[in-house]
C-alpha positions in Angstrom: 119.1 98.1 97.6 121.8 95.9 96.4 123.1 94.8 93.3 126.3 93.2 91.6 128.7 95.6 90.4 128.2 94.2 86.8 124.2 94.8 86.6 125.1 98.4 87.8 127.7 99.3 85.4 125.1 97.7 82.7 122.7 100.1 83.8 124.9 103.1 83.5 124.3 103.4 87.6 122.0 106.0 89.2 120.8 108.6 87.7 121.4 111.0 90.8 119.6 114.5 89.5 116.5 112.4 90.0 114.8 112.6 93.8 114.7 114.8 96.4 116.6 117.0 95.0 116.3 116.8 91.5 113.7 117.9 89.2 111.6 114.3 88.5 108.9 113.1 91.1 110.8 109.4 91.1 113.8 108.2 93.0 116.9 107.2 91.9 116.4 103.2 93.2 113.0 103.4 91.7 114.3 104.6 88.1 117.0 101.7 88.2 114.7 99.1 88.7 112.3 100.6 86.4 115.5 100.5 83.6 116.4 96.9 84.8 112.9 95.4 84.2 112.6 97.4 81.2 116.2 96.1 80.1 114.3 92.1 81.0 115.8 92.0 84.4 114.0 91.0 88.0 114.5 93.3 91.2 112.9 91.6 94.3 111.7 93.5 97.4 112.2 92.3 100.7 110.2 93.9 103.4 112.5 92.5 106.1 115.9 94.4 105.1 116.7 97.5 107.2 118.5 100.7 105.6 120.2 103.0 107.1 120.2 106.6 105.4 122.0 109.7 106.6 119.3 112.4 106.1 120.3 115.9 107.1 118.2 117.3 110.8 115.8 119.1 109.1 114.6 116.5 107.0 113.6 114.3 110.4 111.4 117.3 111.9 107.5 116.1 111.7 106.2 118.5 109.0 109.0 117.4 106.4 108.3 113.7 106.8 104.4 114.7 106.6 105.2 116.5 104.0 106.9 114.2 101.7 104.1 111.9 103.0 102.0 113.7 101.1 103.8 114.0 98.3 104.6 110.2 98.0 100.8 109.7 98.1 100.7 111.9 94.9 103.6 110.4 93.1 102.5 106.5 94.6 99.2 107.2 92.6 100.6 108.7 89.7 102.9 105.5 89.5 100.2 103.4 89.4 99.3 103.5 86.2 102.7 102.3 85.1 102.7 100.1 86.9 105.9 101.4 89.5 106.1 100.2 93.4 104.4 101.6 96.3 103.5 100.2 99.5 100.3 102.0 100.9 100.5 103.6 104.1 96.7 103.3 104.5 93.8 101.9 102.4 94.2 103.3 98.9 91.4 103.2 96.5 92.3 102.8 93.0 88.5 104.1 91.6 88.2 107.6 91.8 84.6 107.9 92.9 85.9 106.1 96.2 89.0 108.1 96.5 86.0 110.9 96.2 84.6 109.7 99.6 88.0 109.0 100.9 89.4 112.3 100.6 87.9 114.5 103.4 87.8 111.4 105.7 92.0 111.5 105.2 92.5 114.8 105.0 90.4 115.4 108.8 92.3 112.0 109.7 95.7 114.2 108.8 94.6 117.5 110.8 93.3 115.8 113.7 96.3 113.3 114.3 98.6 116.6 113.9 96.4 117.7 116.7 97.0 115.3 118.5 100.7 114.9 118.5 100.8 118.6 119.0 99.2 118.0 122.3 100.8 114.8 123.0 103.9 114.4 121.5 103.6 110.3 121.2 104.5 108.6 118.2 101.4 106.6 117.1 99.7 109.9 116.2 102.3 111.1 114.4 102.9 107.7 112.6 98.7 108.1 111.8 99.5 111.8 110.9 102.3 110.7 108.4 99.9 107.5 106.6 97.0 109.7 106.5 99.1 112.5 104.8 100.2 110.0 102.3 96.7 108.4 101.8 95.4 112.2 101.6 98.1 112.7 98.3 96.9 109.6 97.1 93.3 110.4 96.9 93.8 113.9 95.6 95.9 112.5 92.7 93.1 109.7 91.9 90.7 112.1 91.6 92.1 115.4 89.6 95.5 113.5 87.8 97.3 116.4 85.9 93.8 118.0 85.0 94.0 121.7 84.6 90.0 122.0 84.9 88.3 124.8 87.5 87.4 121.9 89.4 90.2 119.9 89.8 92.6 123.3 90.8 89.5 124.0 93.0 89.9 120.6 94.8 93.8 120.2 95.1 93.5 124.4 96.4 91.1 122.5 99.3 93.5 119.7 99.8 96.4 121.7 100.0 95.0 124.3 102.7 93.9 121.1 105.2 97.4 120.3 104.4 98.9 123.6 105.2 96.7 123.3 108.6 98.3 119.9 109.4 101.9 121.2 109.1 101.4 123.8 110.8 100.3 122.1 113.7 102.7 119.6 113.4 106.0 122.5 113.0 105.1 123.2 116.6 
């Protein structure tokens, strides 16, 4: 991300208890474009710029970047209704009845690509792991939201175990 100095200092600059280590599901960039376009402002993306970010070891091991896969799927979905960025990492299906379908088909796409590095250690499975993990938060969110109801903590417990199974084959 870049920016002049002015439109930063107009924008009171990042709000850094937000992210990966704070408490909101959001990240900092994310929340200071959402205050620039709220503020009338334009922020462009360009697909073609490279960033470098200095992430601790840990964070680079396969089941964290599944991980946070998955939980980028969640949030990606949950910003969707307000209209926030994402770039999908596979097919995502905005009506819940198809997210319905799409679910289990992820969620075995996830656990059989973990497989599959496990065994091979290449990098397309894990890069399929990693978009199916994503696409696999993604449909879970489309279909329960924030609903407290027997079924949807019934569903997300059924997600989360496949996930659990994925990691774990992945840690190894």
């Amino acid at each position: 991300m870049a920016a002049p100095r002015t439109v930063l200092d107009s924008l009171d600059h990042f709000r850094e208890g937000l992210g990966r280590g704070g408490q909101a599901d959001t990240f900092e960039d994310v929340d200071l474009v959402d205050r620039l376009r709220a503020g009338g402002g334009e922020a462009w993306y360009c697909p073609g710029a490279v960033v470098y970010h200095r992430v601790r070891e840990a964070d680079t091991r396969p089941t964290k970047i599944a991980l946070t896969a998955f939980n980028r799927g969640c949030n990606d979905r949950a910003r969707l209704q307000t209209g926030g960025y994402f770039e999908a990492a596979l097919p995502a299906p905005r009506a819940r009845a198809i997210a319905g379908l799409a679910l289990p088909v992820y969620s075995t796409l996830f656990v059989g690509a973990a497989l599959l590095f496990r065994i091979t250690r290449r990098r397309r499975p894990f890069d399929l792991a990693r978009r199916s993990s994503w696409a696999s938060g993604w449909c879970m969110w489309a279909i329960t939201g924030e609903s407290a109801r027997a079924r949807a903590r019934a569903l997300r417990s059924a997600v989360y175990l496949m996930r659990r199974v994925g990691l774990r084959l992945l840690s190894h």
